[in-house]
N, C-alpha and C positions, 0 to 999 in steps of 0.2 A: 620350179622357179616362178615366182610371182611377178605376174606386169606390173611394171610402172604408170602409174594415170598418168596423159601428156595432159600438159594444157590446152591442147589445141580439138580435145578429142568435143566436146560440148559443142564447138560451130562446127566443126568438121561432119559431125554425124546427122546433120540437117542435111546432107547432101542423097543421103537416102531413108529421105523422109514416109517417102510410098511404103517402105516396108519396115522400117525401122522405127520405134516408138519409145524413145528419149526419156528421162525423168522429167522434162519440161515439158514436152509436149506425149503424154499417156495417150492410149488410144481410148478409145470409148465405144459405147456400148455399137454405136453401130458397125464397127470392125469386127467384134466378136462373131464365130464360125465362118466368118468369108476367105479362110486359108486360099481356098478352091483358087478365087478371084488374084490371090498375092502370086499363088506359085502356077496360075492357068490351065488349071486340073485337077479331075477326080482324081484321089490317089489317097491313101494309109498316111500318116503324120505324125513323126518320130521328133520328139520333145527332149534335150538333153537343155537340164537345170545347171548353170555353175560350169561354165563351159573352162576354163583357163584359159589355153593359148589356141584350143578349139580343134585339138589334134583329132579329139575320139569322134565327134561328129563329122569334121572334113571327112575322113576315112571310112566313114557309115556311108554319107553322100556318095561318094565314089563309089563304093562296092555296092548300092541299092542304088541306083537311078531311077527305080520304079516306086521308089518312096520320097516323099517330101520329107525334108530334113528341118527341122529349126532351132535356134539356138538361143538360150538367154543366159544372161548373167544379170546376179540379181543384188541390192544392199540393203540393208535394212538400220533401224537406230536405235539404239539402247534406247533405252527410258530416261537414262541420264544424258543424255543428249549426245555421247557418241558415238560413231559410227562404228559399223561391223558390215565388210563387206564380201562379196564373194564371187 
């Protein structure tokens, strides 16, 4: 089953700005390799791409606690200008 975009999700996801980096505000080059600094530890860094409703990572998280877990969802745009997302 596919989420619905809220409207509210765009100001709403400013509120976790420390970790979360928005189509509006991208992170930049000096965030790149500082996981360590985001989740406060050495530790392995499991990347699941295209998350949906985020069940298979939740459930990674929980059963590894000795691993940091991350998550994105990601959209990209035609060339015809539209959108394709995921």
């Amino acid at each position: 089953m596919r989420l619905r975009r809220k409207p509210w999700v765009d100001e709403a996801i400013h509120d976790f700005d420390d970790f979360v980096f928005p189509k509006d505000k991208p992170a930049g080059e000096e965030q790149k390799g500082r996981w360590h600094e985001v989740f406060g530890r050495q530790a392995p860094l499991y990347v699941e791409l295209g998350t949906g409703k985020g069940d298979f990572i939740s459930q990674l998280a929980l059963r590894h606690p000795e691993v940091n877990s991350n998550a994105c969802s990601c959209s990209w745009m035609n060339p015809n200008g539209s959108g394709i997302h995921s």
